[in-house]
Structures are given as C-alpha cells and as structure tokens.
N, C-alpha and C positions, 0 to 999 in steps of 0.2 A: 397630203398635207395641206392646211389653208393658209391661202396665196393673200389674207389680209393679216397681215403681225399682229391684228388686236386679238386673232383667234390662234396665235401659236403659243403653246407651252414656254414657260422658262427653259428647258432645257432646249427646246427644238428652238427657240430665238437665240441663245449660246451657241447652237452648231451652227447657226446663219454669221453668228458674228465672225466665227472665226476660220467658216470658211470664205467671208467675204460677200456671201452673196445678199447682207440686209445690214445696215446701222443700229445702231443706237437710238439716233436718231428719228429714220425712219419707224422703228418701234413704240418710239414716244408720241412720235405725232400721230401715227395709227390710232395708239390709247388715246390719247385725249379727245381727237376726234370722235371716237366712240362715247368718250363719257358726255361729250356734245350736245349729242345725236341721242343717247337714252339714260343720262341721269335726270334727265328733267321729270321721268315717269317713275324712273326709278328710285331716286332720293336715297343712293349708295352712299356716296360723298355728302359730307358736313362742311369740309374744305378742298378747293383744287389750285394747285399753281405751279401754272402751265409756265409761267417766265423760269423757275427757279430748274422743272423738270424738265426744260431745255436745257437749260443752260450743262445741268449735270451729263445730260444725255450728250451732248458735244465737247463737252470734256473726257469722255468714255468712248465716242466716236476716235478722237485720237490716241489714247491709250489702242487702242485698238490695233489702228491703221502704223502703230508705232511696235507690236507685236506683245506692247508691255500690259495685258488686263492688270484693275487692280487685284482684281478677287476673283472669287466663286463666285456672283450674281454680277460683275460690272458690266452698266450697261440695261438689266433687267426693271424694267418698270414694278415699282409694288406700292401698293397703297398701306397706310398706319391705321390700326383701330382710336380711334380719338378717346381713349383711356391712357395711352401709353405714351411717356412724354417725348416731344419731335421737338428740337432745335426750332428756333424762327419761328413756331407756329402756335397758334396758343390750343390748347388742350380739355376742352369746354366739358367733355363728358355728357355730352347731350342736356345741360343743365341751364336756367338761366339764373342759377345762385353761382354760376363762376363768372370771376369779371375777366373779358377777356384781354386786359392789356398788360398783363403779366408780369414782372418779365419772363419770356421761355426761352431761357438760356442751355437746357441740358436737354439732352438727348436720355431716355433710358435704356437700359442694358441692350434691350436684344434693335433698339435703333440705331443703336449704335455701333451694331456689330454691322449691322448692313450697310451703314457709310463708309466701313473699313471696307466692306466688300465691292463697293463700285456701282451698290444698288441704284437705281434712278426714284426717289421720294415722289409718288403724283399728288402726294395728299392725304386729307384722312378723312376714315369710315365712319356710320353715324353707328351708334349704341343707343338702348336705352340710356337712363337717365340713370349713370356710374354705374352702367352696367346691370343694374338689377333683377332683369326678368328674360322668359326666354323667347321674346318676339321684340319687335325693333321700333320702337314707337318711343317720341321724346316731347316734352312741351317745349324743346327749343327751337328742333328741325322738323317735326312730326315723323309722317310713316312711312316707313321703308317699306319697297314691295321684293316680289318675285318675279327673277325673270321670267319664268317658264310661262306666271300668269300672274300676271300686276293688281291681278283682286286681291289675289292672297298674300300671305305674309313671306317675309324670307327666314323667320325663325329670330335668334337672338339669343347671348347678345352681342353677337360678332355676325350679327344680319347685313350691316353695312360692307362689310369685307366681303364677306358670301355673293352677295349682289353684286358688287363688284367684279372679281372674279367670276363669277357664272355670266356677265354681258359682255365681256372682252373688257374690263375697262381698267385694267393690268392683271398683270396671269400668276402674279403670286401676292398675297395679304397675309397679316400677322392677326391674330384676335386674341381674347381672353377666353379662357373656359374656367368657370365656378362652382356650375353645377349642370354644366353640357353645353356651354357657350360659341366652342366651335364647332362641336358635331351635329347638336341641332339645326343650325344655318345648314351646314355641310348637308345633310339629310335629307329636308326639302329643297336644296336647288341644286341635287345633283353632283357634288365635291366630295373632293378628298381631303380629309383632314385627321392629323393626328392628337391628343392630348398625353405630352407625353409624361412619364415619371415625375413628379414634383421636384422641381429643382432641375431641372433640366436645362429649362432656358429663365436666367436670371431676370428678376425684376426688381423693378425701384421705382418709384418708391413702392413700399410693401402695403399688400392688397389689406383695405378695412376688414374684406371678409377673410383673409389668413390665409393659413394652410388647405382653405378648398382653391383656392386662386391660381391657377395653370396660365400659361400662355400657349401659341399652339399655330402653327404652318394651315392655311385654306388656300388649296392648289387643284388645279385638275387632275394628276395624277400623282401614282407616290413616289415616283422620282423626282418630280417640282417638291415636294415636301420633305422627303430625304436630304435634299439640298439644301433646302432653306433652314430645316433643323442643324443641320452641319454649320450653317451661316449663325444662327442666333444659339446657339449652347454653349456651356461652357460658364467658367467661374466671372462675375462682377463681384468685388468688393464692397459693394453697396447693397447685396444680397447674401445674409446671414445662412440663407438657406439653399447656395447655388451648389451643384453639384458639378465636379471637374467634366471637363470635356471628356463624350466617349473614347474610347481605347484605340477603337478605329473608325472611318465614317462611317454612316448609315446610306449616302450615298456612292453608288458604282458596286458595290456588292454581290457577289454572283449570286445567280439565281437558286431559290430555296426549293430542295427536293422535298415535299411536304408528306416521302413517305414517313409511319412511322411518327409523325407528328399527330400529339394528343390534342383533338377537339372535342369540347363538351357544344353542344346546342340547346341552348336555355330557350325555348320559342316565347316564354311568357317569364321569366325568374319563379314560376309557381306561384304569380300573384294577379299578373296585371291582364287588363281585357285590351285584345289586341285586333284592329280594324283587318277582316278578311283579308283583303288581297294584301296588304301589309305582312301579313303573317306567310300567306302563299309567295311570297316574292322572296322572304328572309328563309325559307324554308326550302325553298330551288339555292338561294345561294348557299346553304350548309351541306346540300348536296354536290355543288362543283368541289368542295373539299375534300366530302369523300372520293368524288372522281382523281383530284390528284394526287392522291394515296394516303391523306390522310386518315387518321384512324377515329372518327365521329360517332360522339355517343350523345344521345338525348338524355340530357341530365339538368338539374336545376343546381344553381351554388349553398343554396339551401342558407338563405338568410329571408327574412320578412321583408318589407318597405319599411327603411329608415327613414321615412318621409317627415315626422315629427323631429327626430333629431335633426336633419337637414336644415330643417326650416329654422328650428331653434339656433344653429352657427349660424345661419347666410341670415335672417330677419336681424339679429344681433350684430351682425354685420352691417346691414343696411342703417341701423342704428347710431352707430359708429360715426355713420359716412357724415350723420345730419345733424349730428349732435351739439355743435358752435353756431349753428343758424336759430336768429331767432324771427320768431313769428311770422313777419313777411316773408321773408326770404323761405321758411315751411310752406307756404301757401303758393308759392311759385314751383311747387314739387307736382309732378307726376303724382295723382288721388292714388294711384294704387300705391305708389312706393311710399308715402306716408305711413297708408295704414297699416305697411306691411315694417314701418320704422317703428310704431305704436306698437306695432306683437309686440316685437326684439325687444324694445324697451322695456318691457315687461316683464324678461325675463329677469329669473335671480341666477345668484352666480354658483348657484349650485345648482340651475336647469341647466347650465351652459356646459359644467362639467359631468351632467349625467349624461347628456349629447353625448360629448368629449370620450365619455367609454362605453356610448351604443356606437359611436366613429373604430375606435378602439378594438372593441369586439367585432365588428364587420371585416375589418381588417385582419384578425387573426382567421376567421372563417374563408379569406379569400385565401390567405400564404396557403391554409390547409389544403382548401382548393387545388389550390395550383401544383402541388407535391404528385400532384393524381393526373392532374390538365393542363397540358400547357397553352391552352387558347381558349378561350369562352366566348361563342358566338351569339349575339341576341339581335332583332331588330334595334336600329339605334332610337328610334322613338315607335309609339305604335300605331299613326295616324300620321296622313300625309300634310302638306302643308293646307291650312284653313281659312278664313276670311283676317285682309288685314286691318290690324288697327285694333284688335280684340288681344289681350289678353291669353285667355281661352278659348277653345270653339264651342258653338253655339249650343246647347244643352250640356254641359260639363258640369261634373258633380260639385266640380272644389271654383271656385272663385281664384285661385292662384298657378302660376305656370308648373309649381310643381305637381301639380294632377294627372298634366299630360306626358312627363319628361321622366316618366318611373323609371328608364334601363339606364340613364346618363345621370345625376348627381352621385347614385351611390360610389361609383369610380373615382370620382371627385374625393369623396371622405376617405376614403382607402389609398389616393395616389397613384393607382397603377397606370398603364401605359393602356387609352384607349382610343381605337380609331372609326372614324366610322368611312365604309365604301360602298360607292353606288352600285346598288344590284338589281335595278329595275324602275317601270314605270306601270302606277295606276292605269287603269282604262282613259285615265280623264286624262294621262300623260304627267301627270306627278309623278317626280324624283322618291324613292324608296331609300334609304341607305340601312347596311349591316354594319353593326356594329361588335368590333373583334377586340377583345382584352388580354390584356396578356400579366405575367407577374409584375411586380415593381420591379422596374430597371432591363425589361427584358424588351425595352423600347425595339433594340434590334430584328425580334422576332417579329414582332408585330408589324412593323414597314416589310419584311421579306412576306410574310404570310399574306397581307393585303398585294404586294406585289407579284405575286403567284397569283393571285384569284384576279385581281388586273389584264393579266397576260389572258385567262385563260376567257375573261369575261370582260372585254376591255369599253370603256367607258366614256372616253375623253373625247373623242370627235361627237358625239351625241350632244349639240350646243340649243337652247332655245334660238325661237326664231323671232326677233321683235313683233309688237305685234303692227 
C-alpha cells in the first residue's frame, strides 16, 4: 500500500479512517500539497480552496473520532468538473463569456449528494470550453496535460478530472460524458471510469446538448467508482429524466463468476483503423475474459459510423450553448467551437430529427445485440494519448475530435452502460484502456465484469512518476 494518502484509493483512505490509523485531515493536506507541487504543469484545476477543504476535512476528522461518519465518501477528498454547479464557487465552464460573480448559490444533483455524503470539495477541474471537445484545452485556463507525459494531452472533456485523479491530487472526480468525455481522459491516463445508463446520476441543470449528456465516476479502481456511483445516483427533481436509485448497491457486491458470460469482441466495430499496439493490447485484454470463463466471440454490432448524425445532435448542441451571445462575446470563443456552433446552426429541424432515428435505429441494433451478448468489448479509443493543445493528432483526416473517438459517442446516442479499463501500456509507456458495454441499465454487469478483469489484471498501483 502507499505510505503518501495522496496515492491511496478512496476506499483504502476509508479503511485508514476507520481504523484509525490516517485523518481526514491528514488526507487533505496530502492532496493539496500534491496539487502544489504538480498542478502548475499540469493545469488539472481551474479552481482550489484549500481554506474551505480544510476546514470540511476537520469537521469529518471528528465525526470520525466521534464513531458518527456522515456517509459513504465522509472525509474523502474529490474534485468537481467546472460544468457542474458547486455551492460557493462560480462555474465558468472554461469560458471567458461567463461572468464569474454569479451568484452560485446551488449545488447540482450529483454535488449535492456528495455533501450529504461527508465528501471533502478540493475544487474544480478544467473542461473545454462547455465541454465541447474531446481533449482539454480552453481560452480561459488553457492546456491541460498528461501525467504520464506533460507533452500530451489528457483527453477531454473531463481532462481536468482525469489529470487530477491520475497525479494524486484527490482519488475520486465526477466528469461529463457526451460523446466519451470520461472514458477518453480515462483512456489515456490510465483510469477507471464508468458512463452509466442515462438517468442514472441526475443532472441540472439539463445538458444543451440533451439526452447524449452522462455524468460518470473517474477513479482508480472500480470499487472507488462503485462507490462513488452509489454516492451520486438516484432521483433529483430538477431532473425530468433521473432514474430511481439501483435496487441494490453497485458497491461490496460479490465477485462475478464470468463463466457462461456472453462476450462479443468488436477489435475495429468493422469500420475504424485502429493504432497496432492499441489493437494488440485490447486484444490480450479480450483474452483474460476468456481465460475467466467467459464465453468470447469476435463479432462486430453491425452498425456503420453514426458519425454524421452524432455531430448533427452534439454541433446543435454547441449551438444552443452560444446562441444569446452576441458578437464580442462569439469572438471570445474557442475558433474551433464557433465553427463547430456555425455547422449546428445550420442545421434544419428536420436534419436534427433524421439524426434523432439514425440515434433511434442504432439503438434498436444494440437491444438486438445484446438479446445474443451480454458484454461488447472494443478498444476504448484507437490511438494512444497525442500531442497537447491540438484538437487532433497530427496528420488526422477530419479536423474534428470526432475522427479520433469512433468506439465512444456511438454509446452516448444509444445510452447504454459504458466503461472503459486500463489494460496496458504503449512501448512509449502510454495508458491503453478497453472499453466494455453492457445493455441499458445493466450498469451492474458491467462494474462486476470490469471488476473481474481488475482482479485478474490489476491496474491501480501502476502511478506515473512526476517528471
């Protein structure tokens, strides 16, 4: 186990608490010292406050010392993605068209389940600019790196979280996922993180870009996200579309015998061009499955790239976001998220609803799917992490992030429950992650299935090393 709390799990800092042998405190000041010491390279954080995440952390120290936790996380250091509304703090969205003296008075849903929970708030993560793209880059804060290697990117647009989490600089974060927002960070730096079922974990206020809009646990392992999903699910009435709390947790769960369990292994969906060792790495991991009895067959879901209809929701979306701003306040945007607000706007509202049933019809292709498969493995992207501050990496056919993120939105438009886990490292020592899908609402499967291949191929002590 490591003897610095900024490198222990959520749950392995809960068995310190309550056996006594580490604080709350001690835990807090660990983190922030770390975020000290390597957010100045790394540019995880948009906001830190160290006064407020003491103070909670010594309010939690004695609940503690009193036998009374408040919660499930009390005590637990985590950082907010700066999308998602925090009490006390203003919410900028990596934007310099938000003014930031607010007032920010509300917490939303899944913030507010963590306050109920005894969480300790260190602060919030950077996003793109409202989240729009899938690497982490804003004209308010600039560039988010990667721990593993500070040239590259951390992915996006829950890069900020990712970064976080993967440098010690609290061991559990919340992000967005729209069209692979957690899994991509997850991906390149080495994390666990789930996307679960729509409606899972409530949100408010409700995402411009709709029903692709997830929220989603970034943890080192899937018992920190287990958890943390137990913490933020469940019904807010400020969300039209939240679904009740599971029936029972997702965390403490006995372990899943994975004989007998149906995997399909898609290595490309039958479309996409997928970087050698990337494909050799997802390819070793579809094999630990069979080794633990599952029953693995190389098959494709047999849909094309929804990539045009994708872009037609999420660009229409972006549109949405900008659509009260005028002129100056346009020209203070992020070049690419303009012209990517220009597509959307261009759209008529009968492109929006012919999207709407190629969304539709992908969706009925996957329920079919799954009647056959109960687990669909892909790489979660097909290319390791690439230079940051780009977009794209460098010779890239499309000009947009959706070029590189082919196996992550389509999950997005369908809703189902998707997670991505680390299953290796590049030559160069790049983070690899697989990506496992499961039916809608079969959230459960999918945390025990990733928790089997954990065990059997474990992940979480493997930390970059500053450089």
């Amino acid at each position: 186990m490591a003897t610095d709390p900024a490198d222990l799990t959520a749950t392995e800092l809960l068995a310190g608490y309550r056996a006594g042998r580490l604080s709350p405190v001690e835990a807090t000041e660990a983190v922030l010292a770390r975020i000290e010491r390597d957010d100045p390279r790394l540019n995880a954080y948009c906001l830190v406050d160290p006064e407020r995440a003491l103070a909670a952390a010594r309010a939690s120290r004695e609940r503690w010392r009193g036998g009374a936790p408040l919660g499930l996380l009390d005590g637990v250091p985590v950082s907010i993605k700066d999308v998602l509304l925090t009490r006390g703090w203003p919410t900028l969205r990596g934007s310099r068209t938000v003014a930031p003296d607010g007032p920010w008075t509300e917490d939303g849903p899944s913030v507010a389940r963590l306050r109920e929970h005894g969480a300790v708030l260190v602060g919030k993560t950077t996003t793109p600019e409202f989240g729009w793209k899938g690497v982490t880059d804003n004209p308010l804060t600039g560039i988010t790196r990667n721990p593993w290697n500070p040239a590259l990117t951390a992915g996006g647009s829950s890069g900020g979280a990712a970064a976080a989490v993967a440098a010690g600089m609290a061991p559990l974060s919340i992000g967005t996922d729209g069209g692979g927002s957690v899994r991509i960070p997850a991906s390149f730096t080495g994390l666990f993180t789930i996307k679960p079922t729509y409606g899972r974990i409530a949100h408010h206020p409700a995402s411009p870009f709709g029903t692709l809009a997830h929220l989603g646990p970034i943890t080192w392992s899937v018992d920190d996200s287990a958890l943390l999903l137990d913490v933020v699910s469940g019904f807010d009435s400020r969300d039209w579309s939240a679904l009740p709390p599971p029936a029972t947790p997702y965390y403490g769960r006995p372990p899943l015998d994975l004989a007998g369990v149906r995997v399909a292994y898609s290595p490309d969906l039958g479309h996409v061009t997928v970087d050698p060792e990337v494909a050799a790495l997802a390819e070793a991991a579809a094999e630990v499955f069979a080794e633990l009895g599952a029953k693995v067959e190389r098959v494709d879901p047999g849909f094309d790239d929804p990539v045009e209809a994708f872009e037609t929701l999420w660009f229409a979306g972006a549109a949405k976001v900008v659509e009260s701003l005028d002129e100056d306040a346009l020209a203070l945007l992020d070049p690419g998220l303009r012209q990517a607000c220009e597509q959307g706007a261009a759209h008529s509202a009968s492109d929006y609803l012919a999207a709407t049933a190629r969304r539709m019809d992908l969706g009925r292709i996957m329920g079919r799917f799954h009647e056959e498969h109960d687990l669909l493995l892909t790489p979660t992207l097909p290319i390791p992490a690439f230079e940051a501050g780009r977009e794209t990496p460098e010779g890239s056919s499309s000009r947009r992030w959706t070029g590189w993120t082919p196996f992550t939105y389509p999950f997005n438009m369908t809703q189902q429950p998707a997670a991505s886990v680390p299953c290796g490292f590049t030559r160069a020592g790049l983070p690899v992650g697989l990506q496992v899908v499961g039916a809608r609402h079969e959230d459960a499967l999918v945390l025990d299935a990733c928790r089997a291949f954990e065990e059997a191929r474990p992940w979480k002590h493997h930390r970059p090393v500053p450089a």
